[in-house]
Each structure stands twice: as structure tokens, then as C-alpha cells.
C-alpha positions as CSV (number, residue, x, y, z in Angstrom):
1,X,0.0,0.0,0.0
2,X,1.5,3.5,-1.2
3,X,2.8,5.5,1.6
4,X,0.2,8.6,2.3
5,X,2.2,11.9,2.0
6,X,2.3,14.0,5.3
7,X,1.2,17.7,5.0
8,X,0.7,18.2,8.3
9,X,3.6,17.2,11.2
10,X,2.8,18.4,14.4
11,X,0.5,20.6,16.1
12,X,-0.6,22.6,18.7
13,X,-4.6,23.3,19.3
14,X,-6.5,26.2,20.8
15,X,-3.3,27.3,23.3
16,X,-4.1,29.9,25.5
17,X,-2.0,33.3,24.7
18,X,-0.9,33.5,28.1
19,X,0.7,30.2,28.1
20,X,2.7,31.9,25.1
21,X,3.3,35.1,26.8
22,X,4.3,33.0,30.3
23,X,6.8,29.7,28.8
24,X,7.9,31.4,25.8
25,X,10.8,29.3,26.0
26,X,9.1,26.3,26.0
27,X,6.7,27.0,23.4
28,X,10.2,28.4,21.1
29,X,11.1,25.2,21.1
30,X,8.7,23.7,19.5
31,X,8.7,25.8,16.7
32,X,11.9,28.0,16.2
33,X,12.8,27.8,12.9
34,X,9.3,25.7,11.6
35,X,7.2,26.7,8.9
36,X,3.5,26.0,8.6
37,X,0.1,27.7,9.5
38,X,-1.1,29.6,12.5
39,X,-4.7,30.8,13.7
40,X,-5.6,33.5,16.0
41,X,-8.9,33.2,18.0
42,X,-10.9,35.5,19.7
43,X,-13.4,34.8,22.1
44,X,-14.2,30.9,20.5
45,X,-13.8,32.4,16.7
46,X,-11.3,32.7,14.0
47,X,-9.4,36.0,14.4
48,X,-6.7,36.1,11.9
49,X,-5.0,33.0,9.6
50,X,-1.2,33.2,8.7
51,X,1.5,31.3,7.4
52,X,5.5,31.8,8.2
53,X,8.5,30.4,7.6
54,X,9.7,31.0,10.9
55,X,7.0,30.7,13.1
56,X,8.1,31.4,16.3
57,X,9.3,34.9,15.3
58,X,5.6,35.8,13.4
59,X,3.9,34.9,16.8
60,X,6.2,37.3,18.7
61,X,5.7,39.1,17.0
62,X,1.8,39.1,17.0
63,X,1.8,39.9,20.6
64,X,2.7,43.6,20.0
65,X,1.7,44.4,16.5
66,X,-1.5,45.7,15.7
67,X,-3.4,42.5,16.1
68,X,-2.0,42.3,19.6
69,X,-5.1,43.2,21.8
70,X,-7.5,40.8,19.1
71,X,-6.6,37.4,20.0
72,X,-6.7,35.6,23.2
73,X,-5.7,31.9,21.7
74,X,-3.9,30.6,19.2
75,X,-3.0,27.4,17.0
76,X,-0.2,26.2,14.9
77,X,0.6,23.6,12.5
78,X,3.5,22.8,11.1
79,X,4.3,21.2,7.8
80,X,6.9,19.7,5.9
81,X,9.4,20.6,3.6
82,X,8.1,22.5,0.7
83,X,4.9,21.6,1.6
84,X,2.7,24.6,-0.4
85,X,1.8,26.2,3.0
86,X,0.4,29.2,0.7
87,X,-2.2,27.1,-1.0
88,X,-3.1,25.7,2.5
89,X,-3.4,29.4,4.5
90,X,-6.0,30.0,1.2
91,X,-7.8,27.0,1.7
92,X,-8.4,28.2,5.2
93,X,-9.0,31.9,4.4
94,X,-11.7,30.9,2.0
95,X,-13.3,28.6,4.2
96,X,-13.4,30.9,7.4
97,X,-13.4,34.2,6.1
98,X,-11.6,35.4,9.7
99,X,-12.1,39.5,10.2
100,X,-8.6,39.9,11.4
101,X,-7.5,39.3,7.7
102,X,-7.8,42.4,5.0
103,X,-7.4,39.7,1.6
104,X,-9.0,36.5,0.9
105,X,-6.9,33.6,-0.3
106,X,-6.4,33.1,-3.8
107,X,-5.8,29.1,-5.4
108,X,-2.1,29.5,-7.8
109,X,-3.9,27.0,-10.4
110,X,-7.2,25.9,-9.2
111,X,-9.9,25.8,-11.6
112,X,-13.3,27.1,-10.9
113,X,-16.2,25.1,-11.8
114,X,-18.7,27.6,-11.4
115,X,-18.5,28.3,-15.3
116,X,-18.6,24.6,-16.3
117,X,-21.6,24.1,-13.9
118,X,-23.5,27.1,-15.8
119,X,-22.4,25.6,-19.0
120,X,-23.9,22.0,-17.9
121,X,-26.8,23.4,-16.4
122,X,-27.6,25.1,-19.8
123,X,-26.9,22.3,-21.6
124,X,-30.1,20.1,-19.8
125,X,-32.3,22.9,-19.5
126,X,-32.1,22.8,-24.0
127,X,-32.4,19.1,-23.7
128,X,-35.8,19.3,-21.1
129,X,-36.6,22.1,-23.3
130,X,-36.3,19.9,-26.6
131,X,-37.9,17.6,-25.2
132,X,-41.1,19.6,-23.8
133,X,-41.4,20.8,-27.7
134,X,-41.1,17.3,-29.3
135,X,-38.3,18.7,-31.4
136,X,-35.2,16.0,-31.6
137,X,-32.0,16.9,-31.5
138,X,-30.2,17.6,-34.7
139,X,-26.7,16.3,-35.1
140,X,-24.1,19.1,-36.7
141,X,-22.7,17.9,-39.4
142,X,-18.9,18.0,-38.9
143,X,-16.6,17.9,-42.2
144,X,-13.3,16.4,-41.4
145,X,-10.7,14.6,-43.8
146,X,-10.0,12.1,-40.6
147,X,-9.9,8.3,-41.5
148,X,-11.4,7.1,-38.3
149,X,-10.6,3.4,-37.3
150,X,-13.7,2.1,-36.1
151,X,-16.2,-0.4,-36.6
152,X,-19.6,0.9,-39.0
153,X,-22.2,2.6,-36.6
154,X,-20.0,2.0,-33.4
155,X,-19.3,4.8,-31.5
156,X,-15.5,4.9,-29.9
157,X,-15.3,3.5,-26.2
158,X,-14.7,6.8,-25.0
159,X,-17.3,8.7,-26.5
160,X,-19.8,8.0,-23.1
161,X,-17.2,9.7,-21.0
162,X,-16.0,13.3,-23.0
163,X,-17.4,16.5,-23.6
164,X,-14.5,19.0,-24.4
165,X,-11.0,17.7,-25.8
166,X,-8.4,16.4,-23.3
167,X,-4.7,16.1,-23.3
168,X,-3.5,12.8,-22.1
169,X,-0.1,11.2,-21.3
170,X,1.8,8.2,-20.3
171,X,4.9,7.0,-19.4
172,X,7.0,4.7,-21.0
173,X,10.9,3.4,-20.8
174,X,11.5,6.9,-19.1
175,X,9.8,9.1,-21.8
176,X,6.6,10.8,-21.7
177,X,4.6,9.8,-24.3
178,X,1.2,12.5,-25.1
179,X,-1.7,12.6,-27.1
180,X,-5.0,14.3,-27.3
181,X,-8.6,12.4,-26.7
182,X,-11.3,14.4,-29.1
183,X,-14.3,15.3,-28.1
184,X,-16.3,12.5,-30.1
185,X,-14.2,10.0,-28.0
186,X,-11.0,9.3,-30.6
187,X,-7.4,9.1,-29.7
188,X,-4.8,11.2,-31.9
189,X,-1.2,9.8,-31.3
190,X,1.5,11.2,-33.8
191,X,-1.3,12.3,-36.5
192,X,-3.5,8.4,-36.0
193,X,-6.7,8.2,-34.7
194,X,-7.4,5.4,-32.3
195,X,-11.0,4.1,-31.1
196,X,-9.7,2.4,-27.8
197,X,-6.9,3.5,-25.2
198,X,-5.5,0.3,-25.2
199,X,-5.4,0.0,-29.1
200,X,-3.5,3.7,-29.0
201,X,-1.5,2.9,-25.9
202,X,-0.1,-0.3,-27.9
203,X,0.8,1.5,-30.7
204,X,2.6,4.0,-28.6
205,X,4.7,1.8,-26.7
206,X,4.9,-0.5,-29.9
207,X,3.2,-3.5,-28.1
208,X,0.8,-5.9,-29.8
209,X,-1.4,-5.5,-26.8
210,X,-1.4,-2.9,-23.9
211,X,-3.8,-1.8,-21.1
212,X,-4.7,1.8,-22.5
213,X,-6.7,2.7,-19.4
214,X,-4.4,2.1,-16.7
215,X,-1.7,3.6,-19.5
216,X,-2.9,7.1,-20.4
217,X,-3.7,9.7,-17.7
218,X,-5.9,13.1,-18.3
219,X,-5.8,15.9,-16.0
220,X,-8.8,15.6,-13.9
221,X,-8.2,19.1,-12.6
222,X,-4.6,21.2,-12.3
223,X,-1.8,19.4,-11.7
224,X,-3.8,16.3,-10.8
225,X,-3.0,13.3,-13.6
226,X,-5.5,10.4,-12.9
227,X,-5.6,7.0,-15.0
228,X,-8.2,7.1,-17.7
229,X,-9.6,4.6,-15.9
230,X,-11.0,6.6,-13.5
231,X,-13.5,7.5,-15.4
232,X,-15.5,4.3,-15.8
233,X,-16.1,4.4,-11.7
């Protein structure tokens, strides 16, 4: 079973500001030098969210500045290497909106699927429409110059599963291997069109038979590569 990366190393919940301001020392200790997030509460509530790459010097520093007489508790955790802390304080920012803090957090890549969910939305409200009319659906004729390699009347494996065109990729003998799924479910590799991962995966890796599904990966969202597989489930 793959080891589960740690974001998250140690912490320190809901710590009373005068146990900061009293063993300072003790406290220093724990995170002189560490890197990670810190909250600021007042009264039971969020106050103020942070990150630092030297935490025990931002909470110092905290107990003069201008947030000083705000916060009676506070909370740290502390992360890992290059964990992105900054993606993290946003996270947190978005989700809590605390007063103490003049900007909300903003995602480096993240896509927002409000815009999709519109376009979606739209999408079945023409269909229910359609369908309230008794009007069918007329398919757009499309011209392309495209040998496709499929069985008469069968519609590519993949067809079920797409509605915009996807760059995919794979890895093999060390090299990254890409290709582009179309939107009416085909596979271009190196200017072929494939009806089948598998059948495109093989011809990539120059195999007489290959498991295309586990092979190829799309990029369900920013950064994050998923087996095409993944979208059978």
C-alpha cells in the first residue's frame, strides 16, 4: 500500500495566549525555525490566519503588532518541507473568512467550476426544453478529412465519458509519451486516430497489446494526472 504523503507534522490546538506570553521558552522550542500555518482566535472564533516560515518569530511578533489586543488563543501547525503552506493558509482563508485578515486567499492553479456548472446546467435545461417541444435533436454535421478506425455505426469506447478535448499522457521506458482524446471520444497519437486506449497505448509503446486505461492519464483538474480509468467508476 503507497505511503500517504504528510502535509501536516505536528500541532498545537487552541493554546491559551498567556501560556505563550508565560513559557515562551518552552513554546520556542517547538517551533523556532518551523514553517506551517497559524490561527488567531478571539473569544471561540477565528481572528486572523497566517503562514511563516519561521513561526516562532511571526507569533512574537503578533503579541505587540497591531493584532496584539484581538486574539486571546492561538494554533499552529506545522508542515513539511516545501509543503505549499500558501495554497493551504488559502484553503483556510476561503473557508473561514476570519475578520482579522484584510485579503481572501487566492488558489495559484485551481480551476473554478462555477463556469462549467452554468455551462452544464444550460446544456439540460435545452435538452428538457427539446424535449417539452417534441423537437429532436439535430446532429451538426462536422466535415473532417479524418480516416477514423472504427467499426460501421459503433461509437469509440470513450465517446460516453468526453465533452471538451483532453490532453493525455503516459509513461514509457523513461519518456513521456502524449496525445489528445477528441471530443467524439478518438485518440490522436503522432497524427492516428485510435477508437480504444488500449489499441493507442499499444501502438505507442509499440506493443501488440497494452492496457490503454491504466496507461494514459488526463488531467482531472490542475496538476492532478489520474488513470483514464478513473472515469469508468
Amino acid at each position: 500500500m503507497p505511503r500517504v504523503p504528510l502535509i501536516v507534522c505536528q500541532h498545537l490546538e487552541n493554546v491559551s495566549r498567556a501560556a505563550l506570553e508565560k513559557y515562551q521558552d518552552v513554546v520556542r522550542d517547538y517551533i523556532r525555525g518551523r514553517h506551517g500555518i497559524y490561527v488567531l482566535y478571539r473569544r471561540g472564533k477565528v481572528y486572523y490566519v497566517g503562514l511563516a516560515h519561521n513561526l516562532r518569530v511571526r507569533l512574537k511578533r503578533h503579541l505587540r503588532d497591531r493584532h496584539s489586543s484581538s486574539w486571546d488563543r492561538f494554533s499552529v501547525y506545522l508542515t513539511i518541507g516545501d509543503v505549499p503552506i500558501r495554497e493551504l493558509e488559502s484553503l483556510v482563508l476561503r473557508i473561514s473568512k476570519p475578520p482579522g485578515n484584510a485579503t481572501s486567499g487566492k488558489f495559484r492553479r485551481s480551476e473554478d467550476l462555477s463556469q462549467r456548472l452554468a455551462a452544464d446546467v444550460r446544456r439540460l435545461h435545452r435538452r428538457e426544453l427539446e424535449a417539452l417541444l417534441g423537437r429532436e435533436r439535430r446532429a451538426a454535421k462536422k466535415k473532417s478529412s479524418d480516416k477514423v478506425p472504427v467499426a460501421q455505426g459503433r461509437a469509440p469506447v470513450l465517446a460516453r465519458y468526453v465533452h471538451k478535448r483532453m490532453k493525455l499522457r503516459g509513461r514509457h521506458k523513461g519518456k513521456t509519451l502524449r496525445a489528445y482524446l477528441r471530443r467524439d471520444g478518438l485518440i490522436r497519437f503522432e497524427g492516428e486516430l485510435f477508437s480504444t486506449p488500449s489499441k493507442a497505448a499499444a501502438a505507442a509503446c509499440r506493443r501488440r497489446k497494452y492496457d490503454g486505461w491504466s496507461f494514459w492519464h488526463y488531467e482531472r483538474a490542475p496538476g492532478d494526472w489520474v488513470p483514464l480509468k478513473t472515469l469508468r467508476r
